[in-house]
C-alpha positions as CSV (number, residue, x, y, z in Angstrom):
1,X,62.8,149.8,54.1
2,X,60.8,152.6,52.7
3,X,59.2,153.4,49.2
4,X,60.8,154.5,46.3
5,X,60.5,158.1,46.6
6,X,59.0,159.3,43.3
7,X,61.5,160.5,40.8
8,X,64.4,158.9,41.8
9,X,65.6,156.3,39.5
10,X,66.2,152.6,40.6
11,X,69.9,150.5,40.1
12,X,69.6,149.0,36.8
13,X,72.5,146.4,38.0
14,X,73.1,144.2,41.3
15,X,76.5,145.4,41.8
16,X,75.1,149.3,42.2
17,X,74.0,148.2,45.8
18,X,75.6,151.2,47.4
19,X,74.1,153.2,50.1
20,X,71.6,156.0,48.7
21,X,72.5,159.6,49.8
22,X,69.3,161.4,51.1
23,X,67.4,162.7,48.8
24,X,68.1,166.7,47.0
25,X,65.4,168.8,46.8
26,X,64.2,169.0,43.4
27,X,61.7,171.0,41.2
28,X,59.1,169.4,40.9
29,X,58.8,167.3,37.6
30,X,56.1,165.5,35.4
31,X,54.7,162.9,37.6
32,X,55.0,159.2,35.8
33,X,52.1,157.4,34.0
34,X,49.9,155.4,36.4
35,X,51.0,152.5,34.9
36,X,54.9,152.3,35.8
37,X,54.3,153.4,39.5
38,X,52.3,150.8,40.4
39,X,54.8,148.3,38.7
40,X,57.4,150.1,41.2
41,X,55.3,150.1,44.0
42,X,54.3,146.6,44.0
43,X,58.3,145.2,43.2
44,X,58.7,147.2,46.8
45,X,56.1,145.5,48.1
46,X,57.5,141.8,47.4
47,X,61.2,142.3,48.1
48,X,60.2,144.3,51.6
49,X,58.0,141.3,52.4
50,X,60.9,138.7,51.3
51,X,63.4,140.3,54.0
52,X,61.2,140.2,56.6
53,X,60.1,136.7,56.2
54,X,63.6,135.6,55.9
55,X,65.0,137.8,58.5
56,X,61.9,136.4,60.6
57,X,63.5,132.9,60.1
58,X,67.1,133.3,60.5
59,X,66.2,135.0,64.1
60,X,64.0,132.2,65.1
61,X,67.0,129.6,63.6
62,X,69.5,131.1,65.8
63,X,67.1,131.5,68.8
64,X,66.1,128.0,68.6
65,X,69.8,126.7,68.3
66,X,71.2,128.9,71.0
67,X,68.2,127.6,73.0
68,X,68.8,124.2,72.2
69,X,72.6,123.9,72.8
70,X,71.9,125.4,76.0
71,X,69.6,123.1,77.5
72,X,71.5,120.3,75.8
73,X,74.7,121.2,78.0
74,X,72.8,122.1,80.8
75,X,71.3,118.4,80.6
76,X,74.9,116.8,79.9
77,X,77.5,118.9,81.7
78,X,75.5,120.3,84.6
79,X,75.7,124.1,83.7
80,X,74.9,126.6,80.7
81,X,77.8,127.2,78.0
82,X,77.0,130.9,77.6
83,X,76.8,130.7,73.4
84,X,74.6,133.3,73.2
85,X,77.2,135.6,73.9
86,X,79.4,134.1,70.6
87,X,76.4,134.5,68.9
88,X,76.3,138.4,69.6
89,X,79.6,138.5,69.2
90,X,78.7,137.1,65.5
91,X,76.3,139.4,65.0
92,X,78.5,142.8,66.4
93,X,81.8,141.5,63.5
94,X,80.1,141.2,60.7
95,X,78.4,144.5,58.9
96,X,75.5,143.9,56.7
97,X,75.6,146.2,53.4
98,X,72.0,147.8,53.0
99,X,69.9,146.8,50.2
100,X,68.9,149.5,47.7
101,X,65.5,149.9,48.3
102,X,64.0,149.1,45.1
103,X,62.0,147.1,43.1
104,X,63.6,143.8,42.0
105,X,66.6,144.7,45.1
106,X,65.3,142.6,47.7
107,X,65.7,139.8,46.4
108,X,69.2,139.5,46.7
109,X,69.4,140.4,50.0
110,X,67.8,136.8,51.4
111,X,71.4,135.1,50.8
112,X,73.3,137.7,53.1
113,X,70.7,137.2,55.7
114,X,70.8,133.4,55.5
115,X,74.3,133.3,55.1
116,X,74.7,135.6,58.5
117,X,72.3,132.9,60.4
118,X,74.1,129.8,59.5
119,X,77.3,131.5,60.8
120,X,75.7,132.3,63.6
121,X,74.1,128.9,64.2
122,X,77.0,127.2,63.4
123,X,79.4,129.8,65.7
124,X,76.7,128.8,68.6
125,X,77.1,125.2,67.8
126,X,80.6,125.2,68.3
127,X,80.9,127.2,71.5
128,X,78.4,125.0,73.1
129,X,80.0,121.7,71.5
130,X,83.6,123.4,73.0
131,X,81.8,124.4,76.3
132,X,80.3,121.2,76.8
133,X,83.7,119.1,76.4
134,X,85.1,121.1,78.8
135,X,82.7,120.6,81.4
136,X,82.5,117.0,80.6
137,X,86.5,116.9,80.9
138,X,86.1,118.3,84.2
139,X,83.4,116.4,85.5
140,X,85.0,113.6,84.1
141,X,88.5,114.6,86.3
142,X,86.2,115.0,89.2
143,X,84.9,111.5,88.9
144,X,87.8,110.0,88.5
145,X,89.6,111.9,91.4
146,X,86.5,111.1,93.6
147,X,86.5,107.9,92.3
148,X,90.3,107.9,93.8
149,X,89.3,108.6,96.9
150,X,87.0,106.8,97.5
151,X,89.4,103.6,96.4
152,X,91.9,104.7,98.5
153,X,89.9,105.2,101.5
154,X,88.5,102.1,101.1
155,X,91.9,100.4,100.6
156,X,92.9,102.3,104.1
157,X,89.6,100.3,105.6
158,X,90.5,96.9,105.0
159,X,93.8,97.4,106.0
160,X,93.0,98.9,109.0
161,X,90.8,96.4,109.6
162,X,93.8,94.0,108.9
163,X,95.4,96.0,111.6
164,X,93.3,95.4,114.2
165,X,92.8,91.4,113.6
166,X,96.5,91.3,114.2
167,X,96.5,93.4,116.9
168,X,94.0,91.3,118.6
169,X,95.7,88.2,117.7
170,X,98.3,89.5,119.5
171,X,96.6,91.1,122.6
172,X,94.7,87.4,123.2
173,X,98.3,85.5,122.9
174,X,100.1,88.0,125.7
175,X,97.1,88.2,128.1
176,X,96.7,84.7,127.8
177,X,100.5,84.2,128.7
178,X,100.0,86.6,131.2
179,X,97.1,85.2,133.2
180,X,99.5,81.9,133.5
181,X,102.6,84.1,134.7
182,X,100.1,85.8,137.2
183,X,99.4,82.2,138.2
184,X,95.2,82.8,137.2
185,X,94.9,80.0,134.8
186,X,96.5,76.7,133.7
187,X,99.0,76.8,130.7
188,X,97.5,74.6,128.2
189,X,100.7,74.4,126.0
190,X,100.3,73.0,122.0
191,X,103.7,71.6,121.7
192,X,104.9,70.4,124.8
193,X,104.2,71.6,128.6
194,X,107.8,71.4,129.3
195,X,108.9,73.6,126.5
196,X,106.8,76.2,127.0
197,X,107.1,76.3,130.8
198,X,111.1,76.4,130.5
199,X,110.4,79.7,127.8
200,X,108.0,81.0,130.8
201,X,110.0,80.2,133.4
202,X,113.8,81.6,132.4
203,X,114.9,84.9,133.2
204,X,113.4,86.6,130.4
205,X,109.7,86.5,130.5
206,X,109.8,89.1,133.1
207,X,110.8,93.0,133.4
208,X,111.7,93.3,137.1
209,X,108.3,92.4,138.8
210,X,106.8,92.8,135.6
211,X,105.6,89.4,132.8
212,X,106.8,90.4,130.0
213,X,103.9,89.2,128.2
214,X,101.9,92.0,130.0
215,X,104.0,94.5,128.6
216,X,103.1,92.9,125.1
217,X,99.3,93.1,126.1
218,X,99.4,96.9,126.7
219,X,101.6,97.1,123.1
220,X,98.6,95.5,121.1
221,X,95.7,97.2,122.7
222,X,97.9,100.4,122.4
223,X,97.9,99.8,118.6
224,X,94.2,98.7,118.1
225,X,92.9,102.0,120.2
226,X,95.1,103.9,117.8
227,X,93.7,102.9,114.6
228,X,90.3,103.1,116.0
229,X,90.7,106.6,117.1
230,X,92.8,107.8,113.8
231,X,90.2,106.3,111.6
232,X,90.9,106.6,107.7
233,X,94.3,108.4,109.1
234,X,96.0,105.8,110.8
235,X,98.8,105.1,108.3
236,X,100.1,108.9,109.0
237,X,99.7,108.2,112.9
238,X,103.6,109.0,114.1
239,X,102.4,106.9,117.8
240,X,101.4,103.5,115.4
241,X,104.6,103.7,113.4
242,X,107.0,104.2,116.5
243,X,104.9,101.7,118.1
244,X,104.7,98.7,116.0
245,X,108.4,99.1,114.9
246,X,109.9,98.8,118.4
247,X,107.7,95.7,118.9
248,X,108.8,94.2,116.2
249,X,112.5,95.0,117.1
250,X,111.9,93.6,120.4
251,X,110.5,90.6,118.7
252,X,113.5,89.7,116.7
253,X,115.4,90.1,120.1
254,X,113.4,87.5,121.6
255,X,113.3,85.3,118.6
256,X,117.0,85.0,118.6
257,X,117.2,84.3,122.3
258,X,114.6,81.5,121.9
259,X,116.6,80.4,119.4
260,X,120.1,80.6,120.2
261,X,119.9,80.6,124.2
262,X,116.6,78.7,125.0
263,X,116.7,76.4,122.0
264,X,113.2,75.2,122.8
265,X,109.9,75.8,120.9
266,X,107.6,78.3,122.0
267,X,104.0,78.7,120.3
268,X,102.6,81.8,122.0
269,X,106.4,83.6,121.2
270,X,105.6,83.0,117.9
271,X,102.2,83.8,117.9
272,X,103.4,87.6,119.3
273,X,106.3,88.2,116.8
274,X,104.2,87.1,113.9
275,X,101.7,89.6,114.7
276,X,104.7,92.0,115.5
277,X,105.6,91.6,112.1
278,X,102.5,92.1,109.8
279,X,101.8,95.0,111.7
280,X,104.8,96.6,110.6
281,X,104.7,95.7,106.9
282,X,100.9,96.7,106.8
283,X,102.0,100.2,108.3
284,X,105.1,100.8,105.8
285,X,103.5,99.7,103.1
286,X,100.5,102.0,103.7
287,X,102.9,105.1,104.4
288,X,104.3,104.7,101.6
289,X,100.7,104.3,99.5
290,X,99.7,107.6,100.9
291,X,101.9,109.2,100.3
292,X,102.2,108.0,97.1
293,X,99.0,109.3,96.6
294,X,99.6,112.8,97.8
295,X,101.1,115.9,95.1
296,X,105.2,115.6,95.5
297,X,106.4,119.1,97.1
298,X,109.1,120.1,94.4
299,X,112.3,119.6,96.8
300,X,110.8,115.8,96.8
301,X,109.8,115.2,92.8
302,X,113.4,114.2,91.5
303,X,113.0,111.4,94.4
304,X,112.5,108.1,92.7
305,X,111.7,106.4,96.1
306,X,109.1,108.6,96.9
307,X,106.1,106.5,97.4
308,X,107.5,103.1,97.8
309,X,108.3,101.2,101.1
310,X,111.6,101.4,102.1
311,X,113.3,97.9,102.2
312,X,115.0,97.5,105.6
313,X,111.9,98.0,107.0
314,X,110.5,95.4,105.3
315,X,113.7,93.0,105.7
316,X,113.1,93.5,109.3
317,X,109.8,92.5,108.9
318,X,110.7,89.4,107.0
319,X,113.3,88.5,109.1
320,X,110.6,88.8,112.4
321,X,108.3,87.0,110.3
322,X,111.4,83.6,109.7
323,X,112.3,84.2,113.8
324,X,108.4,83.7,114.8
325,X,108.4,80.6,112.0
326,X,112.2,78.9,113.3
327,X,110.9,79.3,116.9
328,X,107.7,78.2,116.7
329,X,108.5,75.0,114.5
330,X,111.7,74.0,116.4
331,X,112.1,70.1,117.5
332,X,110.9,69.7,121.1
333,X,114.0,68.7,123.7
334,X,114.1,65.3,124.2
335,X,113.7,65.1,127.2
336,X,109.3,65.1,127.4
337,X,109.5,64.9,131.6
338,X,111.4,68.0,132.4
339,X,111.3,69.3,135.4
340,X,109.4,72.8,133.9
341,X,107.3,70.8,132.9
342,X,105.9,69.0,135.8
343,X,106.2,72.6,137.8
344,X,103.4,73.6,135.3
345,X,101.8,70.4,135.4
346,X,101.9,70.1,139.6
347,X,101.5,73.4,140.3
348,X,100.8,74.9,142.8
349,X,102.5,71.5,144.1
350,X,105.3,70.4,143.8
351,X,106.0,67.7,141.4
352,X,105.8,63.9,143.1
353,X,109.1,62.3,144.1
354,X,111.2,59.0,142.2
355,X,112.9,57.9,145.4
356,X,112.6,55.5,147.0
357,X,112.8,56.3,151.5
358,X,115.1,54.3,153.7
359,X,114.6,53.4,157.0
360,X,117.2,56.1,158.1
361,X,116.1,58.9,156.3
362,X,112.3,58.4,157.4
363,X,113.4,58.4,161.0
364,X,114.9,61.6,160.6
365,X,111.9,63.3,159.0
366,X,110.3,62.3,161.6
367,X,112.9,63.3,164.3
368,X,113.0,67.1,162.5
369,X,109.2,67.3,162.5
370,X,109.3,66.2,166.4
371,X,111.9,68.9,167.5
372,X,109.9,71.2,165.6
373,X,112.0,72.1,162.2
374,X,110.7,73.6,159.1
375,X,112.1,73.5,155.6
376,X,110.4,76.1,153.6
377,X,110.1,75.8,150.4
378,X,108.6,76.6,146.5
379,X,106.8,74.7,144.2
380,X,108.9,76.1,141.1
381,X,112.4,76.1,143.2
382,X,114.4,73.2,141.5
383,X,117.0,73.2,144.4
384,X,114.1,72.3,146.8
385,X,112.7,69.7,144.6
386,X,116.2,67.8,145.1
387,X,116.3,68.8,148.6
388,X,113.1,66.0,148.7
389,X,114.2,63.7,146.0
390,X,117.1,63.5,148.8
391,X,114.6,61.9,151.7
392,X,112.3,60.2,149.6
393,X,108.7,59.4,148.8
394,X,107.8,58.0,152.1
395,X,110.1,60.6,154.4
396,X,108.4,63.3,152.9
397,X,105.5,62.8,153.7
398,X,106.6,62.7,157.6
399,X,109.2,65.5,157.4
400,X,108.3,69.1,158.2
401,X,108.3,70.7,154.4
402,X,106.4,73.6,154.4
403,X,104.7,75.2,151.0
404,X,106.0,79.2,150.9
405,X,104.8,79.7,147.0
406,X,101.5,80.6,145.5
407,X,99.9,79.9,141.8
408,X,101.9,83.2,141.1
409,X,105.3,82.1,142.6
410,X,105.1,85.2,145.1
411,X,105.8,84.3,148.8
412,X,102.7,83.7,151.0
413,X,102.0,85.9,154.0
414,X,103.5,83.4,157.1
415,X,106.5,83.0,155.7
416,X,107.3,86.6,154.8
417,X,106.5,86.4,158.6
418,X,109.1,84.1,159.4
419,X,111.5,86.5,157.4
420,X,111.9,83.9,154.6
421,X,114.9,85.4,152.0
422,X,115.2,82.4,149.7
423,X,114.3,78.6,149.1
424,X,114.9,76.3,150.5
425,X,115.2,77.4,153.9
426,X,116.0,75.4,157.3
427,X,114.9,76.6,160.7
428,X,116.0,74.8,163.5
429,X,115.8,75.9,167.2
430,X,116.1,79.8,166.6
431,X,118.8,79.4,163.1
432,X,117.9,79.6,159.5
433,X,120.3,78.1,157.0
434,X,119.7,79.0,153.4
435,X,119.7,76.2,150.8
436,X,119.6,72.7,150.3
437,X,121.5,70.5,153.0
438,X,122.9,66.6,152.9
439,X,120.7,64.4,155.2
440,X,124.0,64.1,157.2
441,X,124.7,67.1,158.1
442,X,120.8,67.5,159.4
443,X,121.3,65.1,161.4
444,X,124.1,66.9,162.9
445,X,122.6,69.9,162.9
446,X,119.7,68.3,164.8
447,X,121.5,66.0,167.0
448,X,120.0,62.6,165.2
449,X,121.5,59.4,166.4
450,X,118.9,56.6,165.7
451,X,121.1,55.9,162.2
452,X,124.6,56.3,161.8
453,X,125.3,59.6,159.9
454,X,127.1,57.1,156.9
455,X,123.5,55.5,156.7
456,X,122.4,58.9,154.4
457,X,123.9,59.6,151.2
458,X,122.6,62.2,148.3
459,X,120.8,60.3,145.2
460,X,123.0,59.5,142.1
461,X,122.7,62.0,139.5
462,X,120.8,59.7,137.6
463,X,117.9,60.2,139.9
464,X,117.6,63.8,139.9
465,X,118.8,63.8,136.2
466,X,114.6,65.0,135.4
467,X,115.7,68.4,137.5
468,X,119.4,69.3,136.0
469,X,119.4,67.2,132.4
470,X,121.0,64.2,132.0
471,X,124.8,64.0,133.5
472,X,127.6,63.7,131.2
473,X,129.7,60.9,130.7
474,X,132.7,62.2,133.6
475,X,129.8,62.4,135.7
476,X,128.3,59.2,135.2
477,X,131.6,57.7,135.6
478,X,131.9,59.7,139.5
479,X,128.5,59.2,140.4
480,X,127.9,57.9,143.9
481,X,126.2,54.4,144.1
């Protein structure tokens, strides 16, 4: 603002605040009395000091709010709202009128100013207030996805964790089984030893040369390694989910022959399928989590069974799960003293003898052994148990029976020597006959005449009913006393 130039007359009313053209150049005139220029001079002096107070003030208001909702957003939201810019912007829209410079004018020009700093506070204000919920929103979104996360990994810990108990439930119940079919260790069975050896013993615990329990064993710790390695990933592992599927398919398999062909209990079966089972609802159920979790491509968001396990998986589960709990749970045969069971029990022995020895048949044990005869024969062979329930306790012990088997059932070295094929075997003089024989006929064979070849008949089917099962009734009715 600048004086009055002298001469030119003042706005008489607050509405004449227009901008004053520059000044003409006049003649000079009668200068006023003394009096009425300082009157002038000193309303100048007032309103010029008024505006710049109050202009002084409305700067420092605006400074201190930008400054304030700055720091307050830093603080909150981690990062400056920029409302110093709005306030600019503010400043930039809005044209402030001049004042007429003159006495008694300045005073209304304080309002304007004010008004201009509220706006500008209040503009400031409301960025930062906008800026800051923003921020917050997004941190809040990043909290909560993190938060997400770190559920979800977690979630993928314990399961996996879950994982590998059941694979090593499973590994410890096949290796177990396995050390018994590789003849290492005793079977130590909870049910019944003659159960569990008839399940061991039949034609389908082994692949070829093969337990199958040892294929089992390399199925679990194939698993375990696999969730080790894959980590947090291990529910999108292809290998795990091909894996634990075709186990528990073969599971179900085995269940049903246990159950429809066996039809005997057997603990450690169930042990495996059970495992077999929870591994594959614990990996469908995760697949589908994940990718539950992950954004839907848009060929896949009008799929409503995105995300959710798919329910013959699961029903095969379940129905590995009711195998593994029918097999394992099944009434025990009646018959305790099965000859499976004393194999297990005896072995690598064979099981003692019932019979009584007659006079006859222990002279011709002893006649074979003298001429030099061998019967060769296997602890777990059922035809060459009878081929000794036929001669007795006593004759036994005098005949020439020779032990071929070892604790893993495989042929010993001297008689894969003597070009053993099967069990029993005779060899007398320079002949091999394969399988059991009457005691008759041996004695024709090896030209035994002490006893009369009526004196030796085969044992009723009663006493060798502990090998075969108990005869039935058309048998018992033809059986020879």
């Amino acid at each position: 603002l600048k004086p009055v130039p002298t001469g030119q007359r003042a706005c008489a009313r607050a509405s004449d605040r227009l901008p004053m053209a520059p000044p003409r150049r006049q003649r000079p005139r009668p200068r006023p009395a003394e009096g009425s220029l300082a009157a002038v001079r000193s309303g100048a002096r007032g309103g010029f000091a008024f505006v710049l107070l109050a202009s002084l003030g409305s700067a420092l208001l605006w400074v201190v709010g930008s400054s304030t909702a700055a720091a307050f957003t830093s603080a909150v939201a981690g990062g400056s709202c920029g409302g110093s810019s709005g306030a600019v912007t503010a400043l930039r829209s809005r044209r402030l009128r001049r004042t007429p410079r003159a006495s008694g004018g300045g005073g209304s020009a304080a309002p304007a100013v004010a008004e201009v700093a509220t706006e500008v506070a209040g503009s400031t204000a409301a960025e930062a207030l906008e800026g800051l919920e923003q921020d917050a929103g997004a941190n809040a979104t990043a909290v909560e996805d993190a938060s997400g996360a770190s559920m979800q990994e977690e979630t993928w810990d314990q399961v996996g964790t879950a994982m590998l108990a059941l694979a090593l439930a499973g590994a410890l119940d096949t290796g177990y089984v396995t050390a018994v079919k590789l003849g290492t260790t005793k079977l130590a069975c909870p049910i019944s030893e003659g159960a569990c050896s008839a399940v061991l013993n039949s034609p389908w615990a082994m692949v070829g040369p093969v337990p199958l329990a040892a294929l089992g064993f390399l199925a679990y710790v194939a698993v375990g390694a696999l969730v080790v390695g894959k980590g947090r990933k291990w529910p999108e592992s292809q290998e795990i989910y091909a894996l634990v599927f075709a186990m528990a398919l073969t599971s179900l398999g085995l269940m049903g022959i246990l159950i429809g062909v066996l039809k005997t209990p057997c603990t450690f079966c169930a042990v495996s399928a059970f495992a077999s089972a929870g591994l594959l609802a614990l990996t469908e159920t995760c697949r589908a989590r994940m990718e539950a979790a992950e954004p839907a491509p848009p060929s896949a968001q009008a799929d409503v069974s995105r995300g959710s396990a798919r329910l013959p998986i699961l029903l095969l589960a379940a129905a590995v799960a009711a195998g593994a709990l029918r097999g394992g749970t099944m009434p025990v045969p009646a018959s305790e003293d099965s000859f499976m069971g004393l194999i297990e029990k005896y072995k690598p022995e064979h099981p003692p003898l019932r019979s009584e020895s007659s006079q006859a048949e222990k002279a011709l044990a002893a006649h074979l052994t003298s001429i030099g005869a061998a019967c060769y024969t296997a602890w777990w062979c059922p035809h060459c148990q009878e081929q000794r329930e036929n001669f007795g306790k006593e004759a036994v012990e005098l005949g020439p029976f020779v032990q071929c088997a070892g604790m893993d059932q495989r042929m010993l070295p001297f008689c894969k020597e003597k070009d053993i094929k099967g069990y029993p075997t005779w060899v007398i003089g320079d002949k091999q006959f394969s399988g059991a024989r009457d005691l008759s006929e041996l004695a024709n064979m090896s030209n035994f005449t002490t006893f009369p070849l009526s004196s030796f008949k085969r044992r009723p089917k009663k006493a060798v009913a502990y090998i075969w099962g108990e005869p039935d009734e058309e048998d018992a009715l033809n059986v020879d006393l």
